[in-house]
ROSE-446155 format. One record per residue (C-alpha): residue number from 0; residue in three letters; chain; x, y, z. Coordinates in nm, 3 decimals, always signed. Layout:
<atoms>
> NUM_Ala_A_X_Y_Z
...
</atoms>
This chain:
<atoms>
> 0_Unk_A_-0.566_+0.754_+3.663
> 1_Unk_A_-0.259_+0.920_+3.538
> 2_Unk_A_-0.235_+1.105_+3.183
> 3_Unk_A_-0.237_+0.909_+2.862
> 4_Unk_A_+0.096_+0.990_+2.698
> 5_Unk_A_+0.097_+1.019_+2.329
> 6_Unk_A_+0.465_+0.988_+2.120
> 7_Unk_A_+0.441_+1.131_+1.798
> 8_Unk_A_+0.707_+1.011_+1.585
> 9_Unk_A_+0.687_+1.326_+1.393
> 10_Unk_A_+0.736_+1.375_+1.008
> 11_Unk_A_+0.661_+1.730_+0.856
> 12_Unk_A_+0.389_+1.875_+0.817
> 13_Unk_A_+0.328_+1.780_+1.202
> 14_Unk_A_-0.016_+1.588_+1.275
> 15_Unk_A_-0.289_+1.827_+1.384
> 16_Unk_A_-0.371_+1.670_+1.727
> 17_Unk_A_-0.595_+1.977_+1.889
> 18_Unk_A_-0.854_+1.772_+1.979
> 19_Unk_A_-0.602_+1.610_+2.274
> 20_Unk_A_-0.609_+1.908_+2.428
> 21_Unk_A_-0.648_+1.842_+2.793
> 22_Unk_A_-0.708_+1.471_+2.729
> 23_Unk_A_-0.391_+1.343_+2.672
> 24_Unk_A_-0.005_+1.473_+2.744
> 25_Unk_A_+0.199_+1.472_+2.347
> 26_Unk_A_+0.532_+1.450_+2.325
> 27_Unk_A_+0.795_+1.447_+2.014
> 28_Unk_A_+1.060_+1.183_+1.900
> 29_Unk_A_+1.257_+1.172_+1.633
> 30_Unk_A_+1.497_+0.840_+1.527
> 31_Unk_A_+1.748_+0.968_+1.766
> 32_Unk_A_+1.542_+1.026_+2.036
> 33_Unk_A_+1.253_+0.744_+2.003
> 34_Unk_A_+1.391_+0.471_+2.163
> 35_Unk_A_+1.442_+0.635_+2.515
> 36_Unk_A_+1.099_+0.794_+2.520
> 37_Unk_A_+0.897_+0.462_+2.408
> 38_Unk_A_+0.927_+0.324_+2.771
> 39_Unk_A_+0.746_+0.629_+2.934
> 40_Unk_A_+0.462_+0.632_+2.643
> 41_Unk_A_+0.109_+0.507_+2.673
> 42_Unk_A_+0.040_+0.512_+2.267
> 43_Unk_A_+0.280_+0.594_+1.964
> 44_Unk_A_+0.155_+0.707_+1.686
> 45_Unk_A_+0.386_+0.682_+1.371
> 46_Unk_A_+0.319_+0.996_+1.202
> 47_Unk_A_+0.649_+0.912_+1.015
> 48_Unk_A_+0.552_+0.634_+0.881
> 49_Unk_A_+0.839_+0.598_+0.599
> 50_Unk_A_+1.060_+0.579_+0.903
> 51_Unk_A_+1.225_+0.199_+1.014
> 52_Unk_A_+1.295_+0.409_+1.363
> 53_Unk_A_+1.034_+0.234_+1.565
> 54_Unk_A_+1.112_-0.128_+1.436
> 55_Unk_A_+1.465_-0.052_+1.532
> 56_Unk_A_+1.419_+0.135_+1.843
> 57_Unk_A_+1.107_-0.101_+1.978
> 58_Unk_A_+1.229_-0.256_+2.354
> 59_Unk_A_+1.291_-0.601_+2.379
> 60_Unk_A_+1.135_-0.572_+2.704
> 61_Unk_A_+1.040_-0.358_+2.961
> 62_Unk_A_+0.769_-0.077_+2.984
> 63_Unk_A_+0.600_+0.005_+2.616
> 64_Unk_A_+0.325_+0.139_+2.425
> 65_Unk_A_-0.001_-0.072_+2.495
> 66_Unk_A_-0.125_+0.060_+2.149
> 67_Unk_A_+0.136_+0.191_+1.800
> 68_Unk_A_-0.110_+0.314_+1.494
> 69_Unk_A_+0.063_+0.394_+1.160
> 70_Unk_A_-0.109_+0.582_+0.907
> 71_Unk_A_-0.061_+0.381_+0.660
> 72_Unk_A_-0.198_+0.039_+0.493
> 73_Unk_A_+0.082_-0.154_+0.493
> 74_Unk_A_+0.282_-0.251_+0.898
> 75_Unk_A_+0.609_-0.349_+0.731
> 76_Unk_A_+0.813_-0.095_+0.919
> 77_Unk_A_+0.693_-0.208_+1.200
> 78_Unk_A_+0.708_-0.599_+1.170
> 79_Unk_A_+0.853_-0.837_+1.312
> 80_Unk_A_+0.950_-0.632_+1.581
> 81_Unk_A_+0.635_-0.583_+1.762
> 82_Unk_A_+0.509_-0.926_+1.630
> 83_Unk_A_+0.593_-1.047_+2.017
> 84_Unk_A_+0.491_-0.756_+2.193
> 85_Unk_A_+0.131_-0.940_+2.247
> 86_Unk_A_+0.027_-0.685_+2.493
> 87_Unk_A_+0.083_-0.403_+2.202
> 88_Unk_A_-0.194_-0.317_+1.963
> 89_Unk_A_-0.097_-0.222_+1.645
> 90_Unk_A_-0.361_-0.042_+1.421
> 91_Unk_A_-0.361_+0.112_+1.033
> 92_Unk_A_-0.489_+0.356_+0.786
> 93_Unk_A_-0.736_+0.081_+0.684
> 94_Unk_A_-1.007_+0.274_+0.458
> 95_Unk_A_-0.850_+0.607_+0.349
> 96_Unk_A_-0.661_+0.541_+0.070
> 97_Unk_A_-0.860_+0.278_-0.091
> 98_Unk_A_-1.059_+0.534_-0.344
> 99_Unk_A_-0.754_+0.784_-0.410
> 100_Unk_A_-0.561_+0.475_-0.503
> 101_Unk_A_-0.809_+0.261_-0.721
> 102_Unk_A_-0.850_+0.617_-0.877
> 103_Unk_A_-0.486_+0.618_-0.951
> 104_Unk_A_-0.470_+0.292_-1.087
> 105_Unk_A_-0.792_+0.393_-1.339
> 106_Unk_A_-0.573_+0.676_-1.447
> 107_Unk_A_-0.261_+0.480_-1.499
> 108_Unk_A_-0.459_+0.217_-1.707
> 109_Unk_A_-0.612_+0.403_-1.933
> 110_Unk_A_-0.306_+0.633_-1.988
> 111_Unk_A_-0.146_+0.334_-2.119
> 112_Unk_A_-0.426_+0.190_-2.295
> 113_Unk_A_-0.492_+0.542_-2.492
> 114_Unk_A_-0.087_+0.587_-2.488
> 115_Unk_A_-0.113_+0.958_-2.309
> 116_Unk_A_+0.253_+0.924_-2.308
> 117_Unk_A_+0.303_+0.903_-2.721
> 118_Unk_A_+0.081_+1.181_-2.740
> 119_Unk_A_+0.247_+1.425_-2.513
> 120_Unk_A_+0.580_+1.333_-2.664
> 121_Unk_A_+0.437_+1.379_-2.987
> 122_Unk_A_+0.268_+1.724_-2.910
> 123_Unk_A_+0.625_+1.816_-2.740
> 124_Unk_A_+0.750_+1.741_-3.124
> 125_Unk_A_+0.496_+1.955_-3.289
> 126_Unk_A_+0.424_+1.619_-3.477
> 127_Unk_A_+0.046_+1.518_-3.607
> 128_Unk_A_+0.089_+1.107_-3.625
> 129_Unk_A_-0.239_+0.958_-3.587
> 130_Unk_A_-0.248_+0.617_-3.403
> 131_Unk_A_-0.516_+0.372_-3.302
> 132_Unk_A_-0.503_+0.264_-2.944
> 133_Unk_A_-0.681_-0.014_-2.736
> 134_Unk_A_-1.016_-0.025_-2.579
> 135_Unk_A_-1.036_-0.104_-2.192
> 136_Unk_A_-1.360_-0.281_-2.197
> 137_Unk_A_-1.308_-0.688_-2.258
> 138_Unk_A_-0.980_-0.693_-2.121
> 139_Unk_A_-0.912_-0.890_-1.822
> 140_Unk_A_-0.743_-0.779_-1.522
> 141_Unk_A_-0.555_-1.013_-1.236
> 142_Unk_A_-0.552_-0.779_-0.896
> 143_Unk_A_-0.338_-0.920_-0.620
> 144_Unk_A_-0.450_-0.831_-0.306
> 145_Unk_A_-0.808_-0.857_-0.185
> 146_Unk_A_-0.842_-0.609_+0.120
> 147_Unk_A_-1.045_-0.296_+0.095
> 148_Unk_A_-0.764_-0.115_-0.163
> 149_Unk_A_-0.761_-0.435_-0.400
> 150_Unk_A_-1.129_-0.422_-0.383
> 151_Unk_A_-1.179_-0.057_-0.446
> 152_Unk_A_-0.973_-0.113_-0.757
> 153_Unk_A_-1.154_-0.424_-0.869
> 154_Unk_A_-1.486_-0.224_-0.840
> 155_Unk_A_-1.355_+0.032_-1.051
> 156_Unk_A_-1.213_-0.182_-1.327
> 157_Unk_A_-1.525_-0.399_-1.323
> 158_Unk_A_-1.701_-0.052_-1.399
> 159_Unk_A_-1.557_-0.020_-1.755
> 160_Unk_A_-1.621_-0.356_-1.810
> 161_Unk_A_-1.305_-0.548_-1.736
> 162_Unk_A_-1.334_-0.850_-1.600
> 163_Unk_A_-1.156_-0.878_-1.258
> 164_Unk_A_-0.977_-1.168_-1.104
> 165_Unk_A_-0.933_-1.111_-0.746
> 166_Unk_A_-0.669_-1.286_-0.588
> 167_Unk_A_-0.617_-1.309_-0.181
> 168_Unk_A_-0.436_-1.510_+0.028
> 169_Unk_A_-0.672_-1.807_+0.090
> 170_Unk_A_-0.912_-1.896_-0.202
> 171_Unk_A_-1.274_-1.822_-0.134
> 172_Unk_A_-1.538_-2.030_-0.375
> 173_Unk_A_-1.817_-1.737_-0.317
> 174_Unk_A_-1.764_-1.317_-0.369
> 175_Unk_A_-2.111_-1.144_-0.420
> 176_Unk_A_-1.875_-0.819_-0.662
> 177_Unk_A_-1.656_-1.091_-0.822
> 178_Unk_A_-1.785_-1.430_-0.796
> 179_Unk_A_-1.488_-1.550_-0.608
> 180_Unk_A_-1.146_-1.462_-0.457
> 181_Unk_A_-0.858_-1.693_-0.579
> 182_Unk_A_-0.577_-1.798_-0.376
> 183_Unk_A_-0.208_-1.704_-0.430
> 184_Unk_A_-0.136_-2.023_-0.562
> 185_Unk_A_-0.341_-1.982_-0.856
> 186_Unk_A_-0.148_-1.665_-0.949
> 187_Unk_A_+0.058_-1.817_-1.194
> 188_Unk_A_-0.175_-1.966_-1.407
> 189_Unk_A_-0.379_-1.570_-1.385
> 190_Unk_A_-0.153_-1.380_-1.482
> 191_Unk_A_-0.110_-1.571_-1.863
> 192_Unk_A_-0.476_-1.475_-1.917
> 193_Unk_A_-0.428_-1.088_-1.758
> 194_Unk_A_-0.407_-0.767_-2.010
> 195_Unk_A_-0.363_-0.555_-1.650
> 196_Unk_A_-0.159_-0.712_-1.316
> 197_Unk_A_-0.198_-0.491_-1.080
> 198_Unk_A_-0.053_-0.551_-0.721
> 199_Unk_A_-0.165_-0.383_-0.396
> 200_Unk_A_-0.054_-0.707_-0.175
> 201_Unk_A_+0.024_-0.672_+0.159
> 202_Unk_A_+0.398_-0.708_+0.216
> 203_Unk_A_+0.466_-1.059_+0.394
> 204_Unk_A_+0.787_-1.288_+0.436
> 205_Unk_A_+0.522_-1.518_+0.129
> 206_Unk_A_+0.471_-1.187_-0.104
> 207_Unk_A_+0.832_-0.994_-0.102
> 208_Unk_A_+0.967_-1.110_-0.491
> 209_Unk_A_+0.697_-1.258_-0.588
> 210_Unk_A_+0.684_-1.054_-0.925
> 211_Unk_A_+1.028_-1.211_-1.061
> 212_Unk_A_+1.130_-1.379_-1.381
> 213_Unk_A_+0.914_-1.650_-1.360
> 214_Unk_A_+0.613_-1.451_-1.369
> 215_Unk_A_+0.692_-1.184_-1.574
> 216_Unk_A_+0.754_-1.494_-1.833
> 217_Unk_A_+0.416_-1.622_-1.762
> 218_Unk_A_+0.239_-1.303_-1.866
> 219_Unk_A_+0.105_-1.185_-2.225
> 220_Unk_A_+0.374_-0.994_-2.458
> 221_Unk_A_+0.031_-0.727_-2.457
> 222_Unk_A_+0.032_-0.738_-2.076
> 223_Unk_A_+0.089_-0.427_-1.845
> 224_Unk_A_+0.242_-0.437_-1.507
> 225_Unk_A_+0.125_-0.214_-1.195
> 226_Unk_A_+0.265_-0.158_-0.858
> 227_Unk_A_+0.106_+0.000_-0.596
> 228_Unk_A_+0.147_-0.259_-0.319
> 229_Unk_A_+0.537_-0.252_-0.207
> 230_Unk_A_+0.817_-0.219_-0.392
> 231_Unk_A_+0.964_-0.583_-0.245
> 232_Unk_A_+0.692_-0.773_-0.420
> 233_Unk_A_+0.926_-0.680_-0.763
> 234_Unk_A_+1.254_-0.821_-0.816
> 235_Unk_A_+1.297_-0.484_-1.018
> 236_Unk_A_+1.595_-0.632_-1.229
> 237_Unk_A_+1.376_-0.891_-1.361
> 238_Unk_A_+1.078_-0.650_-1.459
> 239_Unk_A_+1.364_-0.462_-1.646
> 240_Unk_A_+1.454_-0.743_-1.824
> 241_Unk_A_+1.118_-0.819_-1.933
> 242_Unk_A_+1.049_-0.465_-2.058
> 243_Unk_A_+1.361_-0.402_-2.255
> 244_Unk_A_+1.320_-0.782_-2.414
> 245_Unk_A_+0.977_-0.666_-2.497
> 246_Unk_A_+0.817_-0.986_-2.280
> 247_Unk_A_+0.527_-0.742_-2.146
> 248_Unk_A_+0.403_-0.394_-2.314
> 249_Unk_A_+0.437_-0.192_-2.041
> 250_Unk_A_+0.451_-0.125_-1.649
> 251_Unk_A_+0.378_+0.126_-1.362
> 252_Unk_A_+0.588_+0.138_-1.039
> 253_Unk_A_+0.452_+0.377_-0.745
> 254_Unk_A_+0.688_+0.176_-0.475
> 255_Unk_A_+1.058_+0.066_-0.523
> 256_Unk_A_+1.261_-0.099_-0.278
> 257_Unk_A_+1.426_+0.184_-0.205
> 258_Unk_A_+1.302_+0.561_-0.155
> 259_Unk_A_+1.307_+0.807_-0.269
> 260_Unk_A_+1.485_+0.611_-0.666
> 261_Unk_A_+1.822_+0.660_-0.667
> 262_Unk_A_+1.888_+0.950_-0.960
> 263_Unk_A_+2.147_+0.686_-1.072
> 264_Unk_A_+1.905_+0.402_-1.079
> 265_Unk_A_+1.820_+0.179_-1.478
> 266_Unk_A_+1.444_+0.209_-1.396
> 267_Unk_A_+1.456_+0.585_-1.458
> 268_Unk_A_+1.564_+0.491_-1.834
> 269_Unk_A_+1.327_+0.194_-1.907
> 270_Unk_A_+1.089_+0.216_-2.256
> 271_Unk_A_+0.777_+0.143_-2.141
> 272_Unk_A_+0.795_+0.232_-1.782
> 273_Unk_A_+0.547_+0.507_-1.585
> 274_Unk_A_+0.784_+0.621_-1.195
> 275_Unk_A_+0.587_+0.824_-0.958
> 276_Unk_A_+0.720_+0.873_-0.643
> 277_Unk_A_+0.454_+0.678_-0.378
> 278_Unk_A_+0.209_+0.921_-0.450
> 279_Unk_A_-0.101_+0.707_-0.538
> 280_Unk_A_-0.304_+0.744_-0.225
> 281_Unk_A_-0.220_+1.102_-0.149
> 282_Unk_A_-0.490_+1.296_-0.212
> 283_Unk_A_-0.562_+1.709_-0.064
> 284_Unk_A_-0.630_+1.679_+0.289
> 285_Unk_A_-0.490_+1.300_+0.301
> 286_Unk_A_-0.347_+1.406_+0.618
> 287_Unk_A_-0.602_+1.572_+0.778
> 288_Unk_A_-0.786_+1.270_+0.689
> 289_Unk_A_-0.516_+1.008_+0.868
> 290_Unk_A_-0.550_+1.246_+1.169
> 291_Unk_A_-0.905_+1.252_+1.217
> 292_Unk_A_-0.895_+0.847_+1.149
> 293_Unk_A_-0.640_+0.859_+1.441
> 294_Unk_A_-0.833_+1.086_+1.640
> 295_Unk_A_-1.154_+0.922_+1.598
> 296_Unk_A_-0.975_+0.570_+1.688
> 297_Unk_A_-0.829_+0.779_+2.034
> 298_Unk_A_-1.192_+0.833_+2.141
> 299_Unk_A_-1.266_+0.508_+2.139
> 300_Unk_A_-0.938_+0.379_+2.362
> 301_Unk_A_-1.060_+0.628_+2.626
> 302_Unk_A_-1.353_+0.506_+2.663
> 303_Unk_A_-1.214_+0.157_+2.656
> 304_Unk_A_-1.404_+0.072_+2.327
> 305_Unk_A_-1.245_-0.188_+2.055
> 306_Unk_A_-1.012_-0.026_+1.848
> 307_Unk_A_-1.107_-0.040_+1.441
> 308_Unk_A_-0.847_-0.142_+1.203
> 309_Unk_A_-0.645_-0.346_+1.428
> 310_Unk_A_-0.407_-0.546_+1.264
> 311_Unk_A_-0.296_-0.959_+1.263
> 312_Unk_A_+0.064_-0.927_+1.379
> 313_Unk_A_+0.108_-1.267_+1.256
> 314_Unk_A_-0.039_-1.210_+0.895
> 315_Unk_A_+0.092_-0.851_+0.877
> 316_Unk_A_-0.275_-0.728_+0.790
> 317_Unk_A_-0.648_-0.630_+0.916
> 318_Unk_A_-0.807_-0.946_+0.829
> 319_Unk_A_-1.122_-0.810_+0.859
> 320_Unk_A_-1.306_-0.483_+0.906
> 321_Unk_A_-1.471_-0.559_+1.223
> 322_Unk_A_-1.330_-0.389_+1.582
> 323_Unk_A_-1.053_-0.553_+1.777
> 324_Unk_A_-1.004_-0.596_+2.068
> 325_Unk_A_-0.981_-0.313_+2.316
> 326_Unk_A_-0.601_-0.254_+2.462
</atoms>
């Protein structure tokens, strides 16, 4: 049996991949270089995951990698290139971000419940103005996206006593944590009873713009907006809108359609608008954490095991969190 080959499409700070030592032969790509090594490669993984190389580079036909892996949630990047490649795996980052980011969405909630902004710009003053602010408990949140990160933030929502709509993308009548999952098609109607929309959707040809005018209009003038799903789900120009005509209170964007913001961009100027630069899930030692995921998933192609986290190239997801199939 000849040597597994292993592409890294590298981004820095490089993967830590000791424990191939004498298992498997590594190589290096870059964008410029990716596209003639993918032919000679047994796996790719996609360190640089921010990177539309491999979607771009991917071989219409020919020799190429029986299994990609992405450390990240969402396959985007990689779709629908590979969606045809049915003798290519493609696996994710399923289950290490989903605490780091429901944590991030706690924080940004109640920073804009408790208005942590007004009262750093008012200590940057040197002015005492006491305010009253909202409470979190009995206010109702609508969370789009129902896989293990939409879950995770439910969870933590439902623990300060918000009550959590859960929407996925087939209703399900049944949910033992929050009674029931509503489709995508009930959305609309959510969202007009929501304090908090939060989105952590998968990205699909169905979800890109589906926060635009019409929705924003459908939501309370008390509502708050948060995006930590992709930034393609938000027609961005619309959310503006909606903030400067004062149709919702306030929003939270961790992912734009385009990275890094351009400096020149209106959202950096927007009252009532929290940027931080697709940060939410990164946590110390996220990436020692992505490697050992990756490592841990290697072991198991060696031995010929199912790969976990294997992804629907056709739903651009991991429908569910049991193994698939083994490359």
């Amino acid at each position: 049996m000849s040597e597994t080959c292993v592409l890294v499409l590298d981004a820095e700070p490089l993967p830590r991949l000791d424990r191939l030592a004498g298992r498997a032969r590594v190589v290096h790509a870059d964008e410029h270089t990716l596209a003639g090594q993918l032919p000679g490669a047994d796996v790719l993984l996609v360190w640089d995951f921010l990177s539309d190389a491999v979607r771009e580079a991917w071989p219409g036909e020919g020799p190429r990698p029986r299994w990609v892996h992405t450390p990240s949630a969402g396959v985007d990047r990689l779709l629908p290139a590979l969606a045809d490649s049915d003798e290519t795996v493609i696996t994710n980052a399923r289950g290490v971000f989903d605490r780091p980011i429901a944590e991030y969405v706690l924080g940004l909630v109640l920073a804009m419940a408790k208005d942590f902004r007004g009262t750093w710009e008012l200590q940057r003053q040197r002015r005492w103005r006491h305010r009253e602010t909202f409470r979190v408990g009995g206010t109702r949140a609508t969370v789009v996206g129902s896989g293990p990160i939409g879950r995770e933030i439910g969870r933590t929502l439902l623990a300060l006593g918000v009550t959590v709509d859960l929407v996925g993308r087939t209703a399900r009548e049944t949910d033992a944590e929050f009674g029931r999952v509503h489709a995508t098609g009930e959305l609309p109607s959510l969202v007009g009873q929501a304090d908090w929309v939060v989105c952590v959707a998968p990205l699909t040809s169905e979800s890109a713009g589906m926060f635009d005018a019409g929705m924003f209009a459908r939501m309370k003038p008390e509502a708050h907006f948060v995006n930590v799903g992709r930034g393609q789900h938000v027609v961005e120009d619309d959310l503006v809108d909606a903030l400067l005509e004062h149709r919702i209170k306030g929003a939270a964007l961790d992912v734009f359609a385009e990275e890094p913001l351009p400096a020149d961009s209106r959202l950096w100027d927007v009252p009532g608008l929290l940027i931080s630069p697709h940060m939410s899930g990164d946590t110390a030692g996220w990436r020692d954490d992505l490697c050992e995921q990756f490592l841990d998933n290697f072991d198991r192609w060696e031995k010929g095991e199912p790969l976990l986290n294997v992804v629907d190239k056709k739903l651009g997801y991991v429908p569910t969190a049991t193994p698939g199939p083994t490359p």
